[in-house]
C-alpha positions as CSV (number, residue, x, y, z in Angstrom):
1,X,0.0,0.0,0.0
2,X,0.4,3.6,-0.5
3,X,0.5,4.3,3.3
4,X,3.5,1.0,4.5
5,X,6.6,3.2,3.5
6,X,8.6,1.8,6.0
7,X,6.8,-1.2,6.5
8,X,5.3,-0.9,9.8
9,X,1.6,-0.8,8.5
10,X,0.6,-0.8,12.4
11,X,1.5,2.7,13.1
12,X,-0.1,5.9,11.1
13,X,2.9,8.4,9.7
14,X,2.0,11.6,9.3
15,X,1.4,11.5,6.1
16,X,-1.0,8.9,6.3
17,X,-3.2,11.0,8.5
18,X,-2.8,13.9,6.6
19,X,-4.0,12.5,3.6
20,X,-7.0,11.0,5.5
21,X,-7.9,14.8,6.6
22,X,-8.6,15.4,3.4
23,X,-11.0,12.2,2.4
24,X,-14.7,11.3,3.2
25,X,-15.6,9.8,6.4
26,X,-16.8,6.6,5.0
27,X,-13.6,6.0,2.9
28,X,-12.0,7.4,6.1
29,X,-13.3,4.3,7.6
30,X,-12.8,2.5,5.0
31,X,-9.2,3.1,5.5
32,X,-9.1,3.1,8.8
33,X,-10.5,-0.4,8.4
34,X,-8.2,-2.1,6.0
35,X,-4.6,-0.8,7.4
36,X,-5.7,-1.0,11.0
């Protein structure tokens, strides 16, 4: 994925939450969903 640039997928960077700022709730969820 987009978001596992280091490879810890556990943890949200700060660009990961950054870009979920800017997204719909339900694809916020979505997201939230599949990485977490």
């Amino acid at each position: 994925m987009l978001f596992q640039v280091g490879g810890q997928g556990t943890r949200p960077t700060f660009f990961e939450m950054a870009a979920t700022q800017q997204l719909p709730s339900s694809l916020r969820a979505a997201l939230a969903y599949s990485i977490g």
